[in-house]
Each structure stands twice: as structure tokens, then as C-alpha cells.
CHARMM-style PDB file with segment names, atoms N, HN, CA, C and O in Angstrom:
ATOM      1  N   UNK     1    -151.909  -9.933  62.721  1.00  0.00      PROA
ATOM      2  CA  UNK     1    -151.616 -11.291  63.190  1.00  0.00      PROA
ATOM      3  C   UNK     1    -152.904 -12.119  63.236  1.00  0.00      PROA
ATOM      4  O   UNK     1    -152.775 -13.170  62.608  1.00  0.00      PROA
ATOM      5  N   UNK     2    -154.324 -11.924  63.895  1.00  0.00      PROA
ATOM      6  HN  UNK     2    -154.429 -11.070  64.405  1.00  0.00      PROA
ATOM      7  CA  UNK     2    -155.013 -11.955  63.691  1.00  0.00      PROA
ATOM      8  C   UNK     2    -156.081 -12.757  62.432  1.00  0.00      PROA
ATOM      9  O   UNK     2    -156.611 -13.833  62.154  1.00  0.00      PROA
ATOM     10  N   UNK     3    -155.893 -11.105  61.880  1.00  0.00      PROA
ATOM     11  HN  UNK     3    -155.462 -10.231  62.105  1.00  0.00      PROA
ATOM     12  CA  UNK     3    -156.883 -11.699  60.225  1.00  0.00      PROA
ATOM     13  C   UNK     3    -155.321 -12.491  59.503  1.00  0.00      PROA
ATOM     14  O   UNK     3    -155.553 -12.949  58.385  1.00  0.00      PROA
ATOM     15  N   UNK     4    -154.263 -12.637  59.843  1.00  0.00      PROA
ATOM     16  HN  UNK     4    -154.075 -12.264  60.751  1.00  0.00      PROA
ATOM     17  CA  UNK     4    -152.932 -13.635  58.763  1.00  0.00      PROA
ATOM     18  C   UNK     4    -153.896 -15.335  59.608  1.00  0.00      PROA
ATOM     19  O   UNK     4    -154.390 -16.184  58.866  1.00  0.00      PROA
ATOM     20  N   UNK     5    -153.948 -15.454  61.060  1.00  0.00      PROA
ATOM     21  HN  UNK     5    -153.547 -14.765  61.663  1.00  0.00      PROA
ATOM     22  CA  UNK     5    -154.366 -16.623  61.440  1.00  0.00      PROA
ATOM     23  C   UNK     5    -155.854 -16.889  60.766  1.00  0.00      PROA
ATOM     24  O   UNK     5    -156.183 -17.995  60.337  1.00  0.00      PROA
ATOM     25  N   UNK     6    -156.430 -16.097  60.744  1.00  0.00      PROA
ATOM     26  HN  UNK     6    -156.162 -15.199  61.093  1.00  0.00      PROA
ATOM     27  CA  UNK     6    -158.104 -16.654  59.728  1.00  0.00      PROA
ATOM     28  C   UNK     6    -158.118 -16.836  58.706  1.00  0.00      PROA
ATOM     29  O   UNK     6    -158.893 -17.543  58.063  1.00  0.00      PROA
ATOM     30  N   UNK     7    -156.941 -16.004  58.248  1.00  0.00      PROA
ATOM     31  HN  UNK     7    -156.312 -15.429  58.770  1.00  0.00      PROA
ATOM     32  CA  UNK     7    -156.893 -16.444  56.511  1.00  0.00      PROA
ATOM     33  C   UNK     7    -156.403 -17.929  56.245  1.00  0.00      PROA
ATOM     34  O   UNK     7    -156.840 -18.915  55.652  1.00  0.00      PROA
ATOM     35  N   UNK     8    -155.434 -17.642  56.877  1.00  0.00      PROA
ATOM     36  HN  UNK     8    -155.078 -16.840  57.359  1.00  0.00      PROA
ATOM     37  CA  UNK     8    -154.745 -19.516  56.806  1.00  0.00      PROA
ATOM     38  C   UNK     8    -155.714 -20.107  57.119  1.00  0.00      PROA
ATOM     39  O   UNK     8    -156.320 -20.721  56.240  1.00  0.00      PROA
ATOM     40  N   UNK     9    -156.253 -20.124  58.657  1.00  0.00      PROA
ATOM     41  HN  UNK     9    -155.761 -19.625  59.371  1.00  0.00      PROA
ATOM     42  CA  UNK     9    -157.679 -21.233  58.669  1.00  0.00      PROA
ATOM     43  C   UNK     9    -158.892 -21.439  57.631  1.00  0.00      PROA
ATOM     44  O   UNK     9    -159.636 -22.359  57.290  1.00  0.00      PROA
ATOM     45  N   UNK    10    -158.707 -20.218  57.345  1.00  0.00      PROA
ATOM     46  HN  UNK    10    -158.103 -19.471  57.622  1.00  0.00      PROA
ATOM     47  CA  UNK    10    -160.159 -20.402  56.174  1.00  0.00      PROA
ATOM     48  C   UNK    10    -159.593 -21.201  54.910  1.00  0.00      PROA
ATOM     49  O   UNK    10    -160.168 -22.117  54.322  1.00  0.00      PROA
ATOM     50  N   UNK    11    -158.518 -20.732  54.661  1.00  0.00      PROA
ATOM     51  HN  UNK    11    -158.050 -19.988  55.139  1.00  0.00      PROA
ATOM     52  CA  UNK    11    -157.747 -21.442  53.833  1.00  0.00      PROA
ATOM     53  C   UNK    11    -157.673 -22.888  53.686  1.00  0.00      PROA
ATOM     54  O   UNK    11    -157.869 -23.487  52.629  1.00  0.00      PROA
ATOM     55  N   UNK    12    -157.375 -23.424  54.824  1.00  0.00      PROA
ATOM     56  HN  UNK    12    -157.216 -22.937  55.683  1.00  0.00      PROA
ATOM     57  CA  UNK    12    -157.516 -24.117  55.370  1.00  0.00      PROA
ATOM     58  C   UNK    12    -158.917 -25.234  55.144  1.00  0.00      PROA
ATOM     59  O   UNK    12    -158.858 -26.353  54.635  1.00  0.00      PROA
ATOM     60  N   UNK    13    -159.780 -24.747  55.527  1.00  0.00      PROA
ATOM     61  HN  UNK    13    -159.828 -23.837  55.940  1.00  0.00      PROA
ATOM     62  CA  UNK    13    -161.391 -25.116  55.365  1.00  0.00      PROA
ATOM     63  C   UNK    13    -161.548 -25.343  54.183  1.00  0.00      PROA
ATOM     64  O   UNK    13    -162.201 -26.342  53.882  1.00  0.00      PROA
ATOM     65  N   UNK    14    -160.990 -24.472  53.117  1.00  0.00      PROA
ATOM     66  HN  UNK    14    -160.460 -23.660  53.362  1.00  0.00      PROA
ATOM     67  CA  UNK    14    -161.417 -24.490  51.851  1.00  0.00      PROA
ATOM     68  C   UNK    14    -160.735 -25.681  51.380  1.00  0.00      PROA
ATOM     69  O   UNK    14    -161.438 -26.545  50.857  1.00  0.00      PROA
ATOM     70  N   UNK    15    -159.482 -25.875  51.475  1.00  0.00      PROA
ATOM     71  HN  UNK    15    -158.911 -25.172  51.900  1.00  0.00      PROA
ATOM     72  CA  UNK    15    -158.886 -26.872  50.785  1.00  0.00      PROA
ATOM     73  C   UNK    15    -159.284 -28.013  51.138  1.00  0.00      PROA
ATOM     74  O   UNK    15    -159.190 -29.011  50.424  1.00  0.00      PROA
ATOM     75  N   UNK    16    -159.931 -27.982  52.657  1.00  0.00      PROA
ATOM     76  HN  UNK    16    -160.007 -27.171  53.237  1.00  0.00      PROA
ATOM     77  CA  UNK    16    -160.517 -29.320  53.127  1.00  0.00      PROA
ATOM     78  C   UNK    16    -161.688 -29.955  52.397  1.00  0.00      PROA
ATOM     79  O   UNK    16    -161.788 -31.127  52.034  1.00  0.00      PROA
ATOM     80  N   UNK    17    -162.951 -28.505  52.184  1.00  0.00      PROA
ATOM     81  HN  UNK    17    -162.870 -27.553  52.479  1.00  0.00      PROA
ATOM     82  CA  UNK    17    -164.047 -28.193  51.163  1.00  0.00      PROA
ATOM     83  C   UNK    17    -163.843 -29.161  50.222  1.00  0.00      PROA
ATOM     84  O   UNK    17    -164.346 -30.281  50.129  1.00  0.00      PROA
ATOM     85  N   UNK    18    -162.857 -28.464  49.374  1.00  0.00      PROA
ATOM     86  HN  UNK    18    -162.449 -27.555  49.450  1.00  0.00      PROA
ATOM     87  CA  UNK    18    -162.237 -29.028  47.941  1.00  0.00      PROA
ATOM     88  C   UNK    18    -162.123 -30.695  47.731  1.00  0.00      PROA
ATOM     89  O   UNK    18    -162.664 -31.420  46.896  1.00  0.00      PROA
ATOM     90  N   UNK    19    -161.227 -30.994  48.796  1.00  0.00      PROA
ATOM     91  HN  UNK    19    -160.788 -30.405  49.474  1.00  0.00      PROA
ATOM     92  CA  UNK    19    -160.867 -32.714  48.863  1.00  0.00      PROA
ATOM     93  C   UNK    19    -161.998 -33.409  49.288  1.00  0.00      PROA
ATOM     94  O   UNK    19    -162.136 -34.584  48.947  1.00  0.00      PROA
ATOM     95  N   UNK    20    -163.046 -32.702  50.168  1.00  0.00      PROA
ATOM     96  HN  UNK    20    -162.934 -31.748  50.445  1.00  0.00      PROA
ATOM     97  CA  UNK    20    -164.611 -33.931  50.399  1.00  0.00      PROA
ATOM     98  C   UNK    20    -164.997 -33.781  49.073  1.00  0.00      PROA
ATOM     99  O   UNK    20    -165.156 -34.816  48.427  1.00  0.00      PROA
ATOM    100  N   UNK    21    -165.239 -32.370  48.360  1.00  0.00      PROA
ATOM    101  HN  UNK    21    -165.110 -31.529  48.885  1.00  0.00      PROA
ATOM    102  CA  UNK    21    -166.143 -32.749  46.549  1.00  0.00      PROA
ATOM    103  C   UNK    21    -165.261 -33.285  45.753  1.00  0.00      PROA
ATOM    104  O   UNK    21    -165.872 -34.082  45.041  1.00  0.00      PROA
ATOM    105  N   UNK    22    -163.714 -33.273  45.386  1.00  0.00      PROA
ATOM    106  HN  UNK    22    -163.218 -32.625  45.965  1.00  0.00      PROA
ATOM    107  CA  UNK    22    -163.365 -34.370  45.189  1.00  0.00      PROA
ATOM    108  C   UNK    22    -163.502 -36.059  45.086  1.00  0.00      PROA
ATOM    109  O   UNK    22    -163.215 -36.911  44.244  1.00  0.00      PROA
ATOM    110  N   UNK    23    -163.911 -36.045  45.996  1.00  0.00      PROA
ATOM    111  HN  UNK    23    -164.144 -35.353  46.680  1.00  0.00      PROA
ATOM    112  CA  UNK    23    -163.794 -37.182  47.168  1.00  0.00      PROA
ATOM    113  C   UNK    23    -164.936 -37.982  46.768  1.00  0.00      PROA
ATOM    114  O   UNK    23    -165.047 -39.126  46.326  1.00  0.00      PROA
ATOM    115  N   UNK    24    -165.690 -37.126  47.026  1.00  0.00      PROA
ATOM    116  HN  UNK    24    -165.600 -36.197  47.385  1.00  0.00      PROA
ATOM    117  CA  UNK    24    -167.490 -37.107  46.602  1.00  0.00      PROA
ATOM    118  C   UNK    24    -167.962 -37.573  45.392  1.00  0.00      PROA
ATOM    119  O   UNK    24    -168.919 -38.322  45.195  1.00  0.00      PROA
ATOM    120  N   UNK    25    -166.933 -36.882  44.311  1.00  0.00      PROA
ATOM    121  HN  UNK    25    -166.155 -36.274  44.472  1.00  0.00      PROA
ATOM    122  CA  UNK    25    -166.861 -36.711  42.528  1.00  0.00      PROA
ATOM    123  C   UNK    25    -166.474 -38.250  42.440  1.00  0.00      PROA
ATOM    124  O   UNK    25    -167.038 -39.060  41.705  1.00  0.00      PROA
ATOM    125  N   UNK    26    -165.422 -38.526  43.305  1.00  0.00      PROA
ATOM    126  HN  UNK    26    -164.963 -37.868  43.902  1.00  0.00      PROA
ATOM    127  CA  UNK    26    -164.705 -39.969  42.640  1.00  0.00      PROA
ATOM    128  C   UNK    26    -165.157 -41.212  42.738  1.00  0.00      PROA
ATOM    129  O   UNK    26    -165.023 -42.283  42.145  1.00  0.00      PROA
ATOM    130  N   UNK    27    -166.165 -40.447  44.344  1.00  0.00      PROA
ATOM    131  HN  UNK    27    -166.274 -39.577  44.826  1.00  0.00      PROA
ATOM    132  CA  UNK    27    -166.610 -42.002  44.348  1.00  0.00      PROA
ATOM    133  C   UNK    27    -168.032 -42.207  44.052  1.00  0.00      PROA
ATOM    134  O   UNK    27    -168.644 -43.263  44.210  1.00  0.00      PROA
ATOM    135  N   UNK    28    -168.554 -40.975  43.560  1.00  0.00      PROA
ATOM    136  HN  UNK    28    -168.057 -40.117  43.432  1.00  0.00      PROA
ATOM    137  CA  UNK    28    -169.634 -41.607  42.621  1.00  0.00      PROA
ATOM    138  C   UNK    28    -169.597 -42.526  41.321  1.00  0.00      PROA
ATOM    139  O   UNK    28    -170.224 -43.345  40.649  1.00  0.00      PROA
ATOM    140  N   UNK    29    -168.198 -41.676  41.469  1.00  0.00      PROA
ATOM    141  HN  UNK    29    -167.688 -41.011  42.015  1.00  0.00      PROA
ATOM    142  CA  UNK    29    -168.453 -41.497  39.618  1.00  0.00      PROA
ATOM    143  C   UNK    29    -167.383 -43.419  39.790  1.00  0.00      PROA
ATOM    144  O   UNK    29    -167.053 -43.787  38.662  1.00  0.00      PROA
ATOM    145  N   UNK    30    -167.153 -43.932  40.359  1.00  0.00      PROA
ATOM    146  HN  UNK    30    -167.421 -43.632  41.274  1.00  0.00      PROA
ATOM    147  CA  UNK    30    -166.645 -45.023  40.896  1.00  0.00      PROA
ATOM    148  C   UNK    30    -167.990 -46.101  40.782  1.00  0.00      PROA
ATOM    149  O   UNK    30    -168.217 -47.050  40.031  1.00  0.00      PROA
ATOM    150  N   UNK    31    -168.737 -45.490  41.873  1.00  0.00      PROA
ATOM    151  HN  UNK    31    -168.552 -44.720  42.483  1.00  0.00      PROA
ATOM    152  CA  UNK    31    -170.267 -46.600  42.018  1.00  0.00      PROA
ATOM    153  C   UNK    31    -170.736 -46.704  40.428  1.00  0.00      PROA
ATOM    154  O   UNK    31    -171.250 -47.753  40.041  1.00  0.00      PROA
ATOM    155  N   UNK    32    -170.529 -45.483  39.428  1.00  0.00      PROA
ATOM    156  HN  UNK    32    -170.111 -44.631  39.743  1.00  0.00      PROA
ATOM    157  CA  UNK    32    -171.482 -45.652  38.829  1.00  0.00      PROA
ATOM    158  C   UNK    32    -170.753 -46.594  37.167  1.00  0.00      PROA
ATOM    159  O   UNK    32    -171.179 -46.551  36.013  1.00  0.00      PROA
ATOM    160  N   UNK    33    -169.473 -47.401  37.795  1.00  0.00      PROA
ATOM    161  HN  UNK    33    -169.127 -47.436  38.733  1.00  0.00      PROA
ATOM    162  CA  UNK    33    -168.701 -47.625  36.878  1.00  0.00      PROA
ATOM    163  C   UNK    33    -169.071 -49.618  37.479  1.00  0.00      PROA
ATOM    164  O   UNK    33    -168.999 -50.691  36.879  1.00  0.00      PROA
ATOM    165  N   UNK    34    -169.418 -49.260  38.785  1.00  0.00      PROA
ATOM    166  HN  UNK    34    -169.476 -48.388  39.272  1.00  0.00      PROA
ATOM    167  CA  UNK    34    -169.592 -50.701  38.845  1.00  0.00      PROA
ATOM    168  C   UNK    34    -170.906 -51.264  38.984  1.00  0.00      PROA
ATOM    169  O   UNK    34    -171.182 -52.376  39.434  1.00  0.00      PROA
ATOM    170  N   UNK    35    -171.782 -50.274  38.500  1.00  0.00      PROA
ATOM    171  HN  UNK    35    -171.557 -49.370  38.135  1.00  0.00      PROA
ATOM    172  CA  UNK    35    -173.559 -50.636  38.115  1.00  0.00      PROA
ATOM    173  C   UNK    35    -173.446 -50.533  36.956  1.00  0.00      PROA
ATOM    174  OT1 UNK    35    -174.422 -50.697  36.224  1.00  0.00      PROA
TER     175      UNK     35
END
């Protein structure tokens, strides 16, 4: 029960991870469309 709740949380973290470098990716790559 335990390590099932950390996995989801980490899980969790990661997908969060994922959507800031996303996030990160788009809106550079955004700035560098309007310089």
C-alpha cells in the first residue's frame, strides 16, 4: 500500500517534471519567434 502510494506520487512529480520542460520548450522557443 505504501510503495503503490509513492509510486503514484512520484509518478506524479514526473508528469509534473515533464509539463514545466514542456512549458519551458514552448516558451522559449515562442520568445525566440518574436525576436
Amino acid at each position: 500500500m505504501l510503495s503503490k502510494a509513492r509510486l503514484c506520487r512520484e509518478s506524479c512529480t514526473h508528469m509534473h517534471t515533464m509539463h514545466i520542460i514542456t512549458f519551458k520548450h514552448k516558451f522559449s522557443t515562442e520568445n525566440i519567434k518574436l525576436v
